[in-house]
TIVOPA-132841 format. One record per residue (C-alpha): residue number from 1; chain; y, z, x. Coordinates in nm, 3 decimals, padded with zeros to 5 digits. Example, Ala and Ser with C-alpha at 12.3 -4.5 7.8 and 13.67 -1.06 7.14 Angstrom:
2
(atom 1; 'A'; (-00.450; 00.780; 01.230))
(atom 2; 'A'; (-00.106; 00.714; 01.367))
***
This chain:
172
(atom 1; 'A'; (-03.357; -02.700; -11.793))
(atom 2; 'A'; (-03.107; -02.939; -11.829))
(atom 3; 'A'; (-02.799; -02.958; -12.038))
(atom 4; 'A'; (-02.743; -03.241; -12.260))
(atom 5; 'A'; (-02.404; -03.257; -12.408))
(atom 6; 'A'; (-02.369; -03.588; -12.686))
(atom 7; 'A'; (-02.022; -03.725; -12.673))
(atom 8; 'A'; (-01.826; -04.026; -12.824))
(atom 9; 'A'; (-01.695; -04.248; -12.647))
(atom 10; 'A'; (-01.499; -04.447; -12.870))
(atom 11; 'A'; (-01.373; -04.176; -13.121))
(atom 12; 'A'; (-01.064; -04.243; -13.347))
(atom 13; 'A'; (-01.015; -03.897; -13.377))
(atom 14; 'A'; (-00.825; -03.677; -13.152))
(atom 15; 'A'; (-00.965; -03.373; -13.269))
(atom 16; 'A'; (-01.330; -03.479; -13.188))
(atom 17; 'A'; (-01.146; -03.597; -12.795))
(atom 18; 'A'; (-00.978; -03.287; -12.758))
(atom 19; 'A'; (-01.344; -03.060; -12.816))
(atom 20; 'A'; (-01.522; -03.324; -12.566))
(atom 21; 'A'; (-01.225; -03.259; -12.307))
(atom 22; 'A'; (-01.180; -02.903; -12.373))
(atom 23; 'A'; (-01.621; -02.853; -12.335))
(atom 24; 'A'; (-01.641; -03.062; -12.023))
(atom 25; 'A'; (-01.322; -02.855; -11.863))
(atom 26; 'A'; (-01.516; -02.510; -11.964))
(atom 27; 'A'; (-01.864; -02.670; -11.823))
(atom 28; 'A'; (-01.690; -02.788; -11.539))
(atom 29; 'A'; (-01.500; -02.470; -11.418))
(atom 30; 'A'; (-01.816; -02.292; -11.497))
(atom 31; 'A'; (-01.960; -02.534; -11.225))
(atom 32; 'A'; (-02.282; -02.582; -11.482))
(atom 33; 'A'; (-02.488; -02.887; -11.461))
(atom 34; 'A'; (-02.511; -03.116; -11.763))
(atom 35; 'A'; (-02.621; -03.442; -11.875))
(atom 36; 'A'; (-02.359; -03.679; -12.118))
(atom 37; 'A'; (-02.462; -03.896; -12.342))
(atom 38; 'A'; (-02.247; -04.098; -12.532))
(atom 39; 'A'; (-02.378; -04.213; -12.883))
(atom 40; 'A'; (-02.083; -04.489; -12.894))
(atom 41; 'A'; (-02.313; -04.669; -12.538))
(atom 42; 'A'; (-02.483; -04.988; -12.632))
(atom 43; 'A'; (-02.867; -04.903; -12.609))
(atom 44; 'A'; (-02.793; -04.537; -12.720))
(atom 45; 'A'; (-02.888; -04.621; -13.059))
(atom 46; 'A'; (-03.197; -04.368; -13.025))
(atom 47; 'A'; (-03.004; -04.123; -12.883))
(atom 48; 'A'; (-02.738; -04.150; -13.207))
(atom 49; 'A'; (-03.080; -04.146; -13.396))
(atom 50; 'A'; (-03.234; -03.827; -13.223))
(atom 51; 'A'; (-02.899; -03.591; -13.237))
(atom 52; 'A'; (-02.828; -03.672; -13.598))
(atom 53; 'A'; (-03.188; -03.578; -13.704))
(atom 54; 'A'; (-03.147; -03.294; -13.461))
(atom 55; 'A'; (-02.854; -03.109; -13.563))
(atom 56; 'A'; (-02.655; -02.938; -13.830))
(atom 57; 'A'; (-02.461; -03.084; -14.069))
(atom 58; 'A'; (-02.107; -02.996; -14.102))
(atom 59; 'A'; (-01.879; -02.987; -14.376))
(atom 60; 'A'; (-01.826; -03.354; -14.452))
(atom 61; 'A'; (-02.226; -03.331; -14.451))
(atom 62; 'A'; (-02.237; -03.565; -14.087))
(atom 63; 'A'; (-02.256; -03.472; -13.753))
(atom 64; 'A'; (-01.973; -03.491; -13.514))
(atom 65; 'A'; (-01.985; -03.464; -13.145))
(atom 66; 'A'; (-01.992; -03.315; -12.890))
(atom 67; 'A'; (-02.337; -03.107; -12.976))
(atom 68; 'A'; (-02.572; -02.948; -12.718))
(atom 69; 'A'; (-02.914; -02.945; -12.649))
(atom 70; 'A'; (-03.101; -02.749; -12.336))
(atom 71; 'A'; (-03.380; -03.045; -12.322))
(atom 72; 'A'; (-03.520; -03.091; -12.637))
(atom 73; 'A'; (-03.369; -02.694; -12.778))
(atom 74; 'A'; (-03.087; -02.765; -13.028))
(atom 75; 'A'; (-02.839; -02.531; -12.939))
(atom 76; 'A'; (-02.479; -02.598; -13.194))
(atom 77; 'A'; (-02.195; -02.804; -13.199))
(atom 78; 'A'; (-01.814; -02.718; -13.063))
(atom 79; 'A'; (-01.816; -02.465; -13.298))
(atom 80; 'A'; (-02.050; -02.261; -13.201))
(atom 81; 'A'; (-01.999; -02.359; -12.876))
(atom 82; 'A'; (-01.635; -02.188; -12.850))
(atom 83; 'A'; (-01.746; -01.885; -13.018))
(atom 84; 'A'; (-02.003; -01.799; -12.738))
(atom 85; 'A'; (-01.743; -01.897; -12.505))
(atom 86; 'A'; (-01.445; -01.668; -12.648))
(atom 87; 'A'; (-01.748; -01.374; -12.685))
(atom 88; 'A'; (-01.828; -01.424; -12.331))
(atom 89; 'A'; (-02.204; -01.574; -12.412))
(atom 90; 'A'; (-02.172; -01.900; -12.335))
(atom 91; 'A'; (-02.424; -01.847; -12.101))
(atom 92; 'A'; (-02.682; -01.706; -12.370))
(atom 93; 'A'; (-02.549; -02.015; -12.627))
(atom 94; 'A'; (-02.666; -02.255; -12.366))
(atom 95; 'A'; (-02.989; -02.054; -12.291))
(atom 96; 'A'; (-02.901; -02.054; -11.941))
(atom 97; 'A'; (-02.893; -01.654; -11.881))
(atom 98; 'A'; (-03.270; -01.658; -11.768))
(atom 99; 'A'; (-03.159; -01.934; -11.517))
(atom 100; 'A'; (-02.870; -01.702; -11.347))
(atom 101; 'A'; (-03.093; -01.687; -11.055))
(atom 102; 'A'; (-03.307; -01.368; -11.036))
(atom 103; 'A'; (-03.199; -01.419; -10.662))
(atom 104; 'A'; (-02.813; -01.345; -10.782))
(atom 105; 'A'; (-02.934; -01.050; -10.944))
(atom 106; 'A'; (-03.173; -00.913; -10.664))
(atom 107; 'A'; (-02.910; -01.014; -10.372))
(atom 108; 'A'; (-02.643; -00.837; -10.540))
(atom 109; 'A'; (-02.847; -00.540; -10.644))
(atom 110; 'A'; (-02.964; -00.533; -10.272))
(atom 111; 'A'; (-02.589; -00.548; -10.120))
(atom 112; 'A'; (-02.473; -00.230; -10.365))
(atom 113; 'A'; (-02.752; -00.024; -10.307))
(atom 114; 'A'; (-02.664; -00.070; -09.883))
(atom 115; 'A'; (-02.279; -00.006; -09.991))
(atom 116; 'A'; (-02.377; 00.289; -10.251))
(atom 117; 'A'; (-02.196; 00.576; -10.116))
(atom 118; 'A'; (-02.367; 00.920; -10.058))
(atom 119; 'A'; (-02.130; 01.097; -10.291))
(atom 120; 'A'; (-01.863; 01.115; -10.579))
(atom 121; 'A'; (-01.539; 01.174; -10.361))
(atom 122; 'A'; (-01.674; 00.816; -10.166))
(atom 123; 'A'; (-01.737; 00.650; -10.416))
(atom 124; 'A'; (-01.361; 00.724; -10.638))
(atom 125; 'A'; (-01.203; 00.608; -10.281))
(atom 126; 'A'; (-01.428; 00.317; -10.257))
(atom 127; 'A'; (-01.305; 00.212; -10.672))
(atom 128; 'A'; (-00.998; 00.292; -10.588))
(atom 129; 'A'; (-00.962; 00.530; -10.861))
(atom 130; 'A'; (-00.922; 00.833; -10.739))
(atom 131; 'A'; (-00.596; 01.010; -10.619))
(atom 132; 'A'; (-00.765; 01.155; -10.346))
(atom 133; 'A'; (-00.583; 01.076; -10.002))
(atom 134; 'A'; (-00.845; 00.999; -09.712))
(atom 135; 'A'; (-00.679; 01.131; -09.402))
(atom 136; 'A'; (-00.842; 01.185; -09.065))
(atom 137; 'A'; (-00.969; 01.492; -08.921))
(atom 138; 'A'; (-00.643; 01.714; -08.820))
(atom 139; 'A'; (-00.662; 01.831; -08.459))
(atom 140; 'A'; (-00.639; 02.146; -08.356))
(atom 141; 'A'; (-00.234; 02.309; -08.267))
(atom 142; 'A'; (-00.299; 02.428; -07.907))
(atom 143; 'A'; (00.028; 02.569; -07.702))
(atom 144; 'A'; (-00.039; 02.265; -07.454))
(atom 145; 'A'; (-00.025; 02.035; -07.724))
(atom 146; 'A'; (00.336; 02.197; -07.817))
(atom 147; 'A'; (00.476; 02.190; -07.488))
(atom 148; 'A'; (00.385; 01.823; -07.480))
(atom 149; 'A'; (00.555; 01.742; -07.809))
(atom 150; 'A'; (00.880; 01.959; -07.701))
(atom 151; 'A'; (00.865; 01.786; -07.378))
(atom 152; 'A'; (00.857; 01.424; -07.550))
(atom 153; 'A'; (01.166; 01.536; -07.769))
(atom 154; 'A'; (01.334; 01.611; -07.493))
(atom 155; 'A'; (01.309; 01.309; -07.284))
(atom 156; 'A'; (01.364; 01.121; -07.606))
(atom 157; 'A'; (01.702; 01.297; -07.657))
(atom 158; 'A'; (01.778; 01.244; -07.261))
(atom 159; 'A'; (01.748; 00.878; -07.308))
(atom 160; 'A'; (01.922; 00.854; -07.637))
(atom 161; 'A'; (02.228; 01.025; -07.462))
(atom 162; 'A'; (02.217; 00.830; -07.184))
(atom 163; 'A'; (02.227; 00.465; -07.379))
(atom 164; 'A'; (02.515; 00.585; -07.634))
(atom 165; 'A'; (02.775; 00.679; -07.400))
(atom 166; 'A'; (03.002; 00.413; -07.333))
(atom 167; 'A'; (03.017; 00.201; -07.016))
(atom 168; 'A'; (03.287; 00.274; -06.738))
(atom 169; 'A'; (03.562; -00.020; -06.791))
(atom 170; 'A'; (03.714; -00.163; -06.449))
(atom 171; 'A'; (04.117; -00.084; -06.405))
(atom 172; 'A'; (04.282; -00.394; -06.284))
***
């Protein structure tokens, strides 16, 4: 399926520029293949023929680039082209959401179910929306383990001591 987006080249009207930059900026971003045609291109003249038999008319009862096509499917002009954008279906408007590879979907199925957690209180730390605090196991307060914390507090204020008093100055 390829997208076919009809441009002008040659437009005298900025409004009509600014759509054609602002859809290939969106397309581009989007990284989304397409195919332009400009209607303004010597030898386009069946191409000019084919999208204004092809499309709606607007107001002024012609038809103003840029419109869409997937192939041969119309699909709208700018205008319906930035309302699926702005509601987030710009991938249904350009009948592309059967094309977001069914490998996307399966590979990223596949790498949640191997990082699903095996309960609630996992998976609020894994969101990072729970106020839970994971902590490690807490050892077990043995009298050894309090003789070696009393002796480390001591040889820590032994050496403190020791550094803070002040050298011995020379008498001349």
């Amino acid at each position: 399926m390829v997208i076919k987006v009809f441009v002008s080249g040659i437009s005298a009207s900025k409004e009509v520029k600014k759509h054609q930059q602002r859809v290939f900026m969106i397309l581009d971003s989007l990284k989304l293949s397409y195919e332009t045609i400009d209607i303004t291109e010597p030898g386009k003249e069946d191409q000019r023929t084919y999208m204004r038999e092809n499309c709606k008319k607007g107001a002024g009862g012609g038809v103003l680039p840029p419109q869409f096509f997937n192939d041969e499917d119309y699909l709208g002009d700018y205008e319906d082209f930035e309302l699926a954008n702005e509601d987030d279906e710009l991938m249904k408007f350009l009948k592309l959401e059967d094309q977001v590879s069914k490998e996307d979907i399966t590979s990223t199925e596949t790498k949640f179910q191997a990082t699903e957690p095996e309960n609630a209180d996992e998976l609020i730390f894994q969101n990072g929306t729970g106020s839970r605090e994971v902590s490690e196991p807490k050892e077990e307060v043995t009298e050894s383990s309090k003789k070696e914390v009393t002796e480390e507090e001591n040889v820590s204020e032994e050496h403190q001591a020791a550094t803070e008093e002040e050298p011995e100055t020379k008498e001349a």
